[in-house]
Structures are given as structure tokens and as C-alpha cells.
C-alpha positions as CSV (number, residue, x, y, z in Angstrom):
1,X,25.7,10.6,36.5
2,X,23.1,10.8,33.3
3,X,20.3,8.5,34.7
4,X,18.7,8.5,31.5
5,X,21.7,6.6,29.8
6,X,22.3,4.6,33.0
7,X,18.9,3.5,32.3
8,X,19.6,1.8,28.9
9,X,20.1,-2.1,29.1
10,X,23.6,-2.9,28.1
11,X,22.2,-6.4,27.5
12,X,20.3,-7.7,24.0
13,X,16.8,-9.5,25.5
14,X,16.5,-13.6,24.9
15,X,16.8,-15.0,21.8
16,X,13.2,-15.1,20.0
17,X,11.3,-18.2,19.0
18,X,9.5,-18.7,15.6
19,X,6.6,-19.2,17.6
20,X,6.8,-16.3,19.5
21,X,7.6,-14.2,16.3
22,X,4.5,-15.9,15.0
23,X,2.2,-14.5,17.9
24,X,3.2,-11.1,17.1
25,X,3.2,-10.9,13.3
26,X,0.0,-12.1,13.8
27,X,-1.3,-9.4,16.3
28,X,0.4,-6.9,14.3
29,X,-1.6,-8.1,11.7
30,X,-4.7,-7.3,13.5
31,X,-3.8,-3.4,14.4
32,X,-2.4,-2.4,11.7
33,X,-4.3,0.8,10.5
34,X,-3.4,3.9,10.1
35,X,-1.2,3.3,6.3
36,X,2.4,2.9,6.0
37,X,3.1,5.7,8.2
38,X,1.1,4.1,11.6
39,X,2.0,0.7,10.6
40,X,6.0,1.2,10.4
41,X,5.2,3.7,13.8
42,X,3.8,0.6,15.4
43,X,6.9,-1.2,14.6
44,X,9.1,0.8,15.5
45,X,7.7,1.2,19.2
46,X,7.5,-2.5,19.6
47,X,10.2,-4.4,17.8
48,X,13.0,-1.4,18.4
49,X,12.1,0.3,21.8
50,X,10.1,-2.0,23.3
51,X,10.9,-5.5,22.3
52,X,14.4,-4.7,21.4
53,X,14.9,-7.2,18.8
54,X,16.6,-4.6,16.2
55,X,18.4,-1.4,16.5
56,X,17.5,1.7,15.1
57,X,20.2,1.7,12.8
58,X,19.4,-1.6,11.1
59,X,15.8,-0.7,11.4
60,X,15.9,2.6,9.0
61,X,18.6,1.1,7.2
62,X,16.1,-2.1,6.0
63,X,13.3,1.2,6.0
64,X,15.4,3.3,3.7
65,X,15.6,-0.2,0.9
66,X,12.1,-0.6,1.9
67,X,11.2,3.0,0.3
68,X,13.0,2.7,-2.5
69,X,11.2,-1.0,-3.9
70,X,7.6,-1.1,-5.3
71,X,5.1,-2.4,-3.1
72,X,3.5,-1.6,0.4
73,X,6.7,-0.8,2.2
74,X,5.4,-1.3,5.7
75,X,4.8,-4.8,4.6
76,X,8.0,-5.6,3.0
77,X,10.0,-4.2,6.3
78,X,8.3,-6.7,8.6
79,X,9.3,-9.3,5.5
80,X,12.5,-7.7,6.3
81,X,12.8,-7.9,10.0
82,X,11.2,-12.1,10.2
83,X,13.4,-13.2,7.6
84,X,16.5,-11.5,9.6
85,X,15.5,-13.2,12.6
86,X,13.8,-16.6,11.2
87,X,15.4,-17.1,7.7
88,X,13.0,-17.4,4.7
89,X,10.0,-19.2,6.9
90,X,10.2,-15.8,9.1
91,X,9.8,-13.7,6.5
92,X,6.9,-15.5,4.3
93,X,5.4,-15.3,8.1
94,X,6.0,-11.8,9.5
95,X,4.9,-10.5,5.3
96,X,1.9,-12.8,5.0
97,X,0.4,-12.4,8.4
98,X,0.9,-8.6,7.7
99,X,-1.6,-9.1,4.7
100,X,-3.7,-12.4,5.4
101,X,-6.3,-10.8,8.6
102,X,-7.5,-7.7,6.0
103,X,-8.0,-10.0,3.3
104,X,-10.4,-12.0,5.2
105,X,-11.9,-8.5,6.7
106,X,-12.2,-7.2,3.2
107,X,-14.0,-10.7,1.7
108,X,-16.5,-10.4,4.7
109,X,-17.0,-7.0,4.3
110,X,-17.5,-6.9,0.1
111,X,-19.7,-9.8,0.3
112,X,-22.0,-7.6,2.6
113,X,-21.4,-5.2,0.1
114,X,-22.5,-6.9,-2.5
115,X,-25.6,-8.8,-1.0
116,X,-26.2,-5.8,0.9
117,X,-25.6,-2.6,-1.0
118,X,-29.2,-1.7,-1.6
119,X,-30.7,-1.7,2.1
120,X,-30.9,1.6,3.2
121,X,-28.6,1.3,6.1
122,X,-25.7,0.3,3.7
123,X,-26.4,2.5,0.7
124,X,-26.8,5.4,3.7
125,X,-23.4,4.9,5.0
126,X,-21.5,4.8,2.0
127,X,-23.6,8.0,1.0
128,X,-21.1,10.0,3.7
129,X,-18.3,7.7,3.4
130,X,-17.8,8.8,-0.2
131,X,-16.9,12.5,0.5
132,X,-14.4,11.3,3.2
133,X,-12.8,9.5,0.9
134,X,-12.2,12.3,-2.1
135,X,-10.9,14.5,1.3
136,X,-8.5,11.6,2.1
137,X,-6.9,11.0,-0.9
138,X,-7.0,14.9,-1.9
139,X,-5.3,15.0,1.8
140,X,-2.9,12.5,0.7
141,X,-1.8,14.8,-2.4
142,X,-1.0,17.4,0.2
143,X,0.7,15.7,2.4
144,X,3.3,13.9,0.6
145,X,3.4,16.7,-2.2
146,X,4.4,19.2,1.3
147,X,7.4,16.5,1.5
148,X,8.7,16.1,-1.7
149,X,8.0,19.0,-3.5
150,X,10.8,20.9,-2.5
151,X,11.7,23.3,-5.7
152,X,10.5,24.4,-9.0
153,X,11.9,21.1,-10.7
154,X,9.9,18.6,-8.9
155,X,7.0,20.8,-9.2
156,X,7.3,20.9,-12.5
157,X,7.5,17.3,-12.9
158,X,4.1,16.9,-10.5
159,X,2.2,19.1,-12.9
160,X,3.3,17.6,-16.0
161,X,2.0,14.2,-14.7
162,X,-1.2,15.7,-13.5
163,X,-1.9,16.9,-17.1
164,X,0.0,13.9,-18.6
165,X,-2.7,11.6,-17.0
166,X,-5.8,14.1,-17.1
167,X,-5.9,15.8,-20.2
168,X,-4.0,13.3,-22.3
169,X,-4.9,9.5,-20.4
170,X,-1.3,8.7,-20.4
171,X,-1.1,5.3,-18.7
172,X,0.4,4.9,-15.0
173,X,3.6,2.9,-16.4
174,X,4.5,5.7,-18.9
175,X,4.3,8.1,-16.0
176,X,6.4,6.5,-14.1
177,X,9.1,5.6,-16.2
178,X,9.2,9.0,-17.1
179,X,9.8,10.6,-14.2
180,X,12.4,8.0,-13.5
181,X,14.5,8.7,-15.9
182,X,14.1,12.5,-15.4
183,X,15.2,12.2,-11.9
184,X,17.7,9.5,-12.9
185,X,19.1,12.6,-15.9
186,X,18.0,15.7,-12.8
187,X,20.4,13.7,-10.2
188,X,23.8,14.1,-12.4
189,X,22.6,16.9,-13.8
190,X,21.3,19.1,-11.0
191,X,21.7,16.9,-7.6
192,X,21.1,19.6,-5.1
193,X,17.3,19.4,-6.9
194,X,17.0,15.8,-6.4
195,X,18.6,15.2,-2.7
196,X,15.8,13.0,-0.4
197,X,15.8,13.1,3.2
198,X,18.1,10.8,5.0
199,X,15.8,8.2,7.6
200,X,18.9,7.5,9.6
201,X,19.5,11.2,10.3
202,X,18.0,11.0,14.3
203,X,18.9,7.8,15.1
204,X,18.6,6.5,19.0
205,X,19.6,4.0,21.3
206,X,17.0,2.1,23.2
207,X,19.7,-0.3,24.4
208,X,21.0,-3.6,23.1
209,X,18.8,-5.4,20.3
210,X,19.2,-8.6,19.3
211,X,20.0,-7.7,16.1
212,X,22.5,-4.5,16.9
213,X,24.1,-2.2,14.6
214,X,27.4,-4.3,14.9
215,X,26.0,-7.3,15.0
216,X,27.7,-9.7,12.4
217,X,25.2,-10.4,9.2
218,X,23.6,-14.2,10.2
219,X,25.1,-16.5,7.6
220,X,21.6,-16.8,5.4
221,X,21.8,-13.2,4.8
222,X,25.0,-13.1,2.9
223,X,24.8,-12.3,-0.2
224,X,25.7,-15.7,-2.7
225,X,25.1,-15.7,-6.2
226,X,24.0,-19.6,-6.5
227,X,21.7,-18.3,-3.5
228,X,20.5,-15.4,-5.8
229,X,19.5,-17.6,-8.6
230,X,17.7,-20.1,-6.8
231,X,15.9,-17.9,-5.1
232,X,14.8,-15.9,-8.4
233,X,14.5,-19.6,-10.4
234,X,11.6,-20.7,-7.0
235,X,9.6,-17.5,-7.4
236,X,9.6,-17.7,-11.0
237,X,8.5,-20.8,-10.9
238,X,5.7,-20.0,-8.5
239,X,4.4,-17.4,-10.5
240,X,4.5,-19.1,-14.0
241,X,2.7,-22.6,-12.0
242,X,0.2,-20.0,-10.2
243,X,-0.6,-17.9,-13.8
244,X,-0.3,-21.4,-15.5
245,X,-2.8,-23.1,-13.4
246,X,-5.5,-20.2,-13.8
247,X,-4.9,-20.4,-17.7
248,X,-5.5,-24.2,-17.9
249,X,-8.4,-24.2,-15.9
250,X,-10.2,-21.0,-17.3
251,X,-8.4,-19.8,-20.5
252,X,-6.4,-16.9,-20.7
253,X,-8.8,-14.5,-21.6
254,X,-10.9,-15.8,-18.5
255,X,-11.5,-12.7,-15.4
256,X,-9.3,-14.9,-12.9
257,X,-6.4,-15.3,-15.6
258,X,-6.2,-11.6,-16.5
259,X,-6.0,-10.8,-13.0
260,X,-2.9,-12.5,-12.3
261,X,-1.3,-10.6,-15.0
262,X,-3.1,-7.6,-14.2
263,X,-2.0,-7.3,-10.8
264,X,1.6,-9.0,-11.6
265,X,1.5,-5.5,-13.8
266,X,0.0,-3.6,-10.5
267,X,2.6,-5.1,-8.3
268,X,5.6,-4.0,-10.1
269,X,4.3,-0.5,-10.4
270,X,3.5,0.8,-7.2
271,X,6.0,3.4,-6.7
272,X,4.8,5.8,-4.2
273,X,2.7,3.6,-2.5
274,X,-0.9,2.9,-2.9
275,X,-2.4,5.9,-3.5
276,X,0.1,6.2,-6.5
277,X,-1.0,2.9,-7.9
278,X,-4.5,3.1,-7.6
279,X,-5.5,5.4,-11.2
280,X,-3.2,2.6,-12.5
281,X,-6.2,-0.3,-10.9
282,X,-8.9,2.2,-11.9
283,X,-7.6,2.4,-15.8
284,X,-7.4,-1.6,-15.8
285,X,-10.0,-2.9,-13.6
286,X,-12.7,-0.1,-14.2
287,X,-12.1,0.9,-18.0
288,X,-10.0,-1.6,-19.7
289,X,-11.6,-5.2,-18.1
290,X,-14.9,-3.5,-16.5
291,X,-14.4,-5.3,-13.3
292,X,-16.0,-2.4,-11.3
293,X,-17.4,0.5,-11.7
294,X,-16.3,4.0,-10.6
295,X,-18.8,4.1,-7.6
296,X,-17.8,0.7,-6.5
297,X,-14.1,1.6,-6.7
298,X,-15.0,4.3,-4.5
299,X,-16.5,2.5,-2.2
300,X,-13.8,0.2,-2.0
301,X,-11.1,2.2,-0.8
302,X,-13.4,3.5,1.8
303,X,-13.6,-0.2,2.9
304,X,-9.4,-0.6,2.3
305,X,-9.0,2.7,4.7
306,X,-11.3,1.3,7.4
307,X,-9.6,-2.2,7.6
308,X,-6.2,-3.4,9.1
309,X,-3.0,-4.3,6.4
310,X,-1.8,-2.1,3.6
311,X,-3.9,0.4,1.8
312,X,-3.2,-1.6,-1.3
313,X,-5.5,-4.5,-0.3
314,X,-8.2,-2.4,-2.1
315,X,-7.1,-5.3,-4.9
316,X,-9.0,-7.9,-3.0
317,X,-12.3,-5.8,-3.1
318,X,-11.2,-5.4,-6.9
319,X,-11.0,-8.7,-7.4
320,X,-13.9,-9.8,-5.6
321,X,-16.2,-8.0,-7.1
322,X,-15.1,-8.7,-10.8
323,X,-15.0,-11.8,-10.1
324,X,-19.0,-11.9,-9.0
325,X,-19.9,-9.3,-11.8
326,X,-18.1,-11.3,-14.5
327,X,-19.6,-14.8,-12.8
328,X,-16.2,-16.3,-13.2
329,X,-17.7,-19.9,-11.7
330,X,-21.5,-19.6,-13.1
331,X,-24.5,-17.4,-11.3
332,X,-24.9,-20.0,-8.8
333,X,-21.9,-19.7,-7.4
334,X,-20.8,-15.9,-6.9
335,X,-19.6,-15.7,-3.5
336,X,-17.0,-18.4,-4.0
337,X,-16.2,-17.0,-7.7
338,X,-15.3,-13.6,-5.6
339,X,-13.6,-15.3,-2.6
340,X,-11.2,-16.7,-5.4
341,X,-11.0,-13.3,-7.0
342,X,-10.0,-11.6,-3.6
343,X,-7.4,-14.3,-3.5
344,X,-5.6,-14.0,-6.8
345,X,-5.6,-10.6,-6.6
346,X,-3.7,-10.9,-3.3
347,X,-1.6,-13.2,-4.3
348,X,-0.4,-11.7,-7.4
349,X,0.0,-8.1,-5.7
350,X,2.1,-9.3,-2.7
351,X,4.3,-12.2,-4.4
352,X,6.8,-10.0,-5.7
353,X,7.0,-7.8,-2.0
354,X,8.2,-11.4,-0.9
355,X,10.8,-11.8,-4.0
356,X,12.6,-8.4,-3.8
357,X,13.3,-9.2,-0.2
358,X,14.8,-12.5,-0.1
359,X,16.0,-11.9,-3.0
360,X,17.8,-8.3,-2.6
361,X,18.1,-8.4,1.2
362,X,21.2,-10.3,0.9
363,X,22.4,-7.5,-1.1
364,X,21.7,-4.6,1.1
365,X,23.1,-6.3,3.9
366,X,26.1,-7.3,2.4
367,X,27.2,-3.9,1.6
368,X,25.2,-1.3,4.2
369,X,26.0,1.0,2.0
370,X,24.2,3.9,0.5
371,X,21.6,3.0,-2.0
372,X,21.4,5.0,-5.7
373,X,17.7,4.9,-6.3
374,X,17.5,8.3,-4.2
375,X,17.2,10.5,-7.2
376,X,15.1,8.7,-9.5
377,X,12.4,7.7,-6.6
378,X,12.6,11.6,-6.1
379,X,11.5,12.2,-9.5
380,X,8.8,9.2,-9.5
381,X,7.7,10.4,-6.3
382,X,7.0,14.4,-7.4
383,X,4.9,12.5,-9.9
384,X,3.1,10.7,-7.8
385,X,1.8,13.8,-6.3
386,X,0.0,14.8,-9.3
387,X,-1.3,11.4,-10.3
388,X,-3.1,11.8,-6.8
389,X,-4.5,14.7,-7.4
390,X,-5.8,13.7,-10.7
391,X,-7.4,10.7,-8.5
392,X,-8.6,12.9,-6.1
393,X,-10.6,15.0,-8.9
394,X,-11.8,11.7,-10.3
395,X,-13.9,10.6,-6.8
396,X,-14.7,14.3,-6.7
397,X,-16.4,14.4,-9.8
398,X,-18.3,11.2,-9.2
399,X,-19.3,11.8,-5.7
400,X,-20.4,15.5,-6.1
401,X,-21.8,15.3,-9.6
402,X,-23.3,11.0,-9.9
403,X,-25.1,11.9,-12.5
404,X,-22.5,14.1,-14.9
405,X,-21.8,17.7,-15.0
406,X,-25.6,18.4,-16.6
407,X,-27.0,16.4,-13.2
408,X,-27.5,17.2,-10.1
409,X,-24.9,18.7,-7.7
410,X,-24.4,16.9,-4.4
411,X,-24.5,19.9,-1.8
412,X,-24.4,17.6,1.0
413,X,-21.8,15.8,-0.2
414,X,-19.8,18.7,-0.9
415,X,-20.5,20.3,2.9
416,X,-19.3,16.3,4.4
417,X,-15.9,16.5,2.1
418,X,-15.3,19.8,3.4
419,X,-15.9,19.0,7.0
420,X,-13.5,15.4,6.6
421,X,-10.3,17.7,4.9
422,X,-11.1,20.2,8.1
423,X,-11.1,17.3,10.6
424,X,-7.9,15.7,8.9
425,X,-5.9,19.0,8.0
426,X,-6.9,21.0,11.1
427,X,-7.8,19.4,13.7
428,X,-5.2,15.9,12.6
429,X,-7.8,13.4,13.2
430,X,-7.2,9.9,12.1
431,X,-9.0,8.4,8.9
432,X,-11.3,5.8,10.4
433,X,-12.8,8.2,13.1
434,X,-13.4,10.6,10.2
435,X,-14.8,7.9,7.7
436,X,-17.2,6.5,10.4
437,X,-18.6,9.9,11.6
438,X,-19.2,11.2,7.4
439,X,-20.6,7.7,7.4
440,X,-22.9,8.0,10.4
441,X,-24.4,11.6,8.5
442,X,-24.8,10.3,5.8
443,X,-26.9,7.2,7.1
444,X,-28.8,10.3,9.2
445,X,-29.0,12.3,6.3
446,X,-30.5,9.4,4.1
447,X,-33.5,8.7,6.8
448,X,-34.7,11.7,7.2
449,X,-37.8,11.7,5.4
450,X,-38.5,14.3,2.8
């Protein structure tokens, strides 16, 4: 007799309150680090072996339309999963309490920044967190360009948007459309070169779920088209009231105005995930609007890779911080100008996550068939690789060279980065241990006198 099967409960577990739902989502919110990779890890030990409330099968299947949608797809799956299980109240729940505890981390911890930044123990600490950064992202580039670099095509197409956005400044949006329709040409042209990965090909059973792979679509998941439309009609109508208000109140040219469209822009880009949108947030916030500087958009990913929620909540340190430099409610009032900043910037990033899954998870589920993004999202994402890199030469230019190329060179800087890509590439630590100990030399390294 195979114990091990014996062993699997032939039973789904109780049926799941909102409240209950709620308490979780909310945890989850809480201990989410470790980017899209940890977070949908997390979920999938506790919601499909633990808890049991989906199957493996439905889980990767909501993963693999997950991957193929702009936006923080770790995020948008627990959307996914609460509005399977609680209709459209579960999944503005599971989604937002993914995002809402970093955004209140991140406006605590910019404030300090800001009010802050200066005292030696701050400015120390970001001295060594600035290296670890360049190594993380420049770690990034490796490790999803060791995934989807697969041939000579899509290495071909990584180096072209490497030069395409180094040498030549071509905006984020123009990259990515490119490579879309190169991979959408390359996949009926040559679709050996632009096969993905299938994330249902080692499926398991951890016993019955509550939402099984034969369990019969709940009747607010079918697809309807008078469902479809009302659906797009209420978020349409949330965005154009939301943008609307912000232009009545402070004039479209205003900081808070620009970065609802900004980020509406941001939002509908983020192929790849965040590391893939972020030269798109540095070309608007820190060169077009001035927002930020370089430094400061450094620093503010090292606080986005420290904090809980999606990488992509950088925005709220973004938006925080231009809305104090540009004084969006007078001098007198900076923290609550950047408070609001942080907000709309969050809101405007994460509204149309919530959108493309109550609006297309009917779809998916109606059909639970094979989705035909795969070849195009191969191409976008053999781009992304080299838009990385050219990110990861940015922060390295500004961190080991502040002043320009005819300044200074950062030695100890230099010797930190190195020692963060050993930690993360040899010896696999995780990011926060590694930011926090090039932190802690760097605040050493600052007071020692002389």
C-alpha cells in the first residue's frame, strides 16, 4: 500500500469565510518579501498544500494568465484566488491588502528619509545600501536573462534593447512594443525560437481543494458579455472621476495630476515585472517631471527591496518625494503633500491589476485553454533583460562615480557591490540580509574617523 498517497485527504477542507480570507490576505500582506518569486512561493505552500483551498492545477493555470498581463503578477494571482473564492469584494481584498501594509511601510520610511537623510546614521547606511542595490538589479539581469535567453534570436533581441535604450534613449513603450511584435512575427515564423516554459508541467496533488481541478466554474466567474461591459464601464469610470478630481482641484499640469497619468502610463507597461518598468519611472519621474533625482531613485528601491508587497511599490517613494520636492500643498505642508503623492501613485499603478482580473478572469476560466501571448511575452521578455542591464549600469555609474567620470571613484563602494553579487550569486543569500549587512559597512565605514 503507497502510504504516501494513502496519506492525501480525499476530502476538500470547510468552506472559507470572507472574514477568514480577510485574516490571511492581511498576514500575507505583512510577509510578503522576497519579489514575485517568494511571494507566489508563499502562496503556494499555504493556500495549495497547506490550506487546500485551490489545486495545483487551477493555481498555475490563474499563474500562467497572471505572467502574461502587465503588473506585479504575485499581486494579481492573489486578486485571482479572493475573487474565485469571494466574488469581486474577495478580490479588491486579497489584491489590496497585498499592496496596502508596504504602502504605509514605505510613507513611514520616506518621510524619515526625507526629514532624516542628512544625520549621519541615515546618510551612512544608504552609503552601503547603494552598491547592494546596482548588485541586485545587475543580479536580476542574470537571473531572468539565464531563463529566457535560450538562442541566438532572443539574445539578439536583448542586446538590441540594451543599445536601443543606452546609446539611442529610446523610450520604455517603444521597446516594448517592439519586441512584441518581433516575437508576435518570430512565433509564426520560427516557433521553436519562441516556445516558453509550461508552469503546469510538474503539477501535484496535495489532496482535495476547495476549489479542485474539476470543480465546476462558480456562477460569477462565467464569462457574460453585459458582465464584461459593466465591469470595463465601473473602472472606467473610477479612473476618469479619480484623474478628474486631481485636475479640478490642482490643474492638469499640477505634480498630483501628472502622476495619475504618469503611472496610468507605468501601469500598463510593466511587462517583465518591476525591474523592467523601472528605466520607464526613472525617464518620467527623474528626467521628464524631475520628481527625484537619480540618487534618491536609488535609494528608493533599496527601501522597495527591504519592505513587504511588490517590488513595484517603489512608485509610492516616487510619488512621495515629488510630491514634497514640488510642494504640491504649499511648504507648510510637505508631509501630507507626500502622503497624497504615495497614494496616487499607488492607486494609479494597481487599478488596472484589479481591472484585467475581474475583467478577463471570466475569460480564462471560461475556456481553460491555452493562452497565445506565449510568444510575444517571449520576445518582450528577452528585452527586458537588456533594459535591466542598462538599469543596472545606470546605479553603477551613479554609485561608483557621484560626482561624473572626471570625479572621484568610489573604491569602497565598488569592493561592497562586489561582495553583495558574491553573497547573492554564490553563496544564494536573500536580498534583505545582503542590503542590511552593505548597509551596516557602510554606516561603519562612514564613522570611522579620518
Amino acid at each position: 500500500m503507497d502510504t504516501a498517497k494513502s496519506a492525501i485527504p480525499n476530502q476538500p477542507p470547510a468552506p472559507v469565510s470572507l472574514g477568514e480570507a480577510l485574516r490571511y490576505w492581511l498576514k500575507l500582506g505583512f510577509i510578503s518579501f522576497g519579489g514575485p518569486t517568494g511571494q507566489i512561493a508563499i502562496m503556494h505552500q499555504d493556500l495549495v498544500e497547506r490550506k487546500r483551498w485551490i489545486s495545483e492545477k487551477r493555481f498555475l493555470h490563474a499563474l500562467n494568465y497572471c505572467m502574461v498581463l502587465p503588473g506585479p503578477e504575485a499581486q494579481q494571482l492573489a486578486t485571482y484566488i479572493g475573487w474565485m473564492m469571494h466574488r469581486t469584494w474577495g478580490g479588491v481584498i486579497s489584491g489590496g491588502l497585498f499592496v496596502l501594509p508596504s504602502l504605509f511601510i514605505l510613507i513611514a520610511l520616506t518621510w524619515i528619509y526625507l526629514a532624516f537623510g542628512n544625520v549621519p546614521l541615515v546618510s551612512g547606511l544608504f552609503y552601503g545600501i547603494k552598491p547592494a542595490v546596482t548588485a541586485i538589479v545587475l543580479f536580476a539581469a542574470y537571473r531572468i536573462g539565464s531563463r529566457a535567453l535560450k538562442n541566438a534570436a532572443l539574445w539578439a533581441i536583448s542586446f538590441a534593447a540594451f543599445v536601443a535604450i543606452f546609446a539611442f534613449n529610446v523610450p520604455f513603450p517603444y521597446i516594448v512594443l517592439g519586441a512584441g511584435i518581433i516575437g508576435y512575427v518570430g512565433g509564426r515564423v520560427a516557433p521553436n525560437k519562441f516556445m516558453t516554459g509550461d508552469h503546469g508541467a510538474a503539477q501535484k496533488r496535495y489532496g482535495a481543494a476547495l476549489i479542485d481541478d474539476d470543480t465546476p466554474t462558480p456562477a460569477h466567474a462565467l464569462f457574460r458579455w453585459a458582465h464584461f461591459a459593466f465591469v470595463l464601464a465601473i473602472f472606467l469610470a473610477i479612473w476618469t472621476a479619480a484623474l478628474g478630481t486631481l485636475v479640478a482641484l490642482f490643474g492638469w499640469d499640477s505634480a498630483l495630476a501628472q502622476m495619475g497619468w504618469f503611472f496610468t502610463k507605468a501601469a500598463l507597461l510593466t511587462f517583465g515585472g518591476a525591474y523592467a518598468v523601472l528605466p520607464y519611472v526613472y525617464q518620467g519621474a527623474v528626467e521628464h517631471y524631475q520628481w527625484l533625482t537619480a540618487t534618491q531613485m536609488i535609494d528608493g528601491l533599496a527601501l522597495g527591496e527591504t519592505t513587504p508587497g511588490p517590488l513595484i511599490m517603489v512608485v509610492a517613494f516616487v510619488g512621495f518625494v515629488g510630491a514634497w520636492t514640488k510642494a504640491a500643498f504649499g511648504p507648510e505642508a510637505l508631509a501630507l503633500a507626500g502622503c497624497t503623492g504615495a497614494g496616487v501613485a499607488t492607486f494609479f499603478t494597481f487599478l488596472p491589476s484589479f481591472l484585467f482580473i475581474l475583467l478577463g478572469g471570466p475569460l480564462v476560466e471560461s475556456t481553460h485553454g491555452n493562452l497565445q501571448f506565449t510568444a510575444p511575452l517571449t520576445g518582450i521578455t528577452a528585452a527586458v533583460v537588456g533594459v535591466i542591464l542598462n538599469l543596472a549600469v545606470f546605479f553603477a555609474w551613479h554609485v561608483f562615480w557621484p560626482e561624473g567620470f572626471s570625479g572621484r571613484f568610489e573604491w569602497f563602494s565598488l569592493l561592497v557591490g562586489l561582495a553583495a553579487i558574491i553573497a547573492l550569486w554564490r553563496y544564494k543569500s536573500g536580498m534583505i540580509p545582503v542590503i542590511l549587512g552593505c548597509g551596516a559597512s557602510g554606516l561603519v565605514y562612514r564613522l570611522i574617523p579620518g
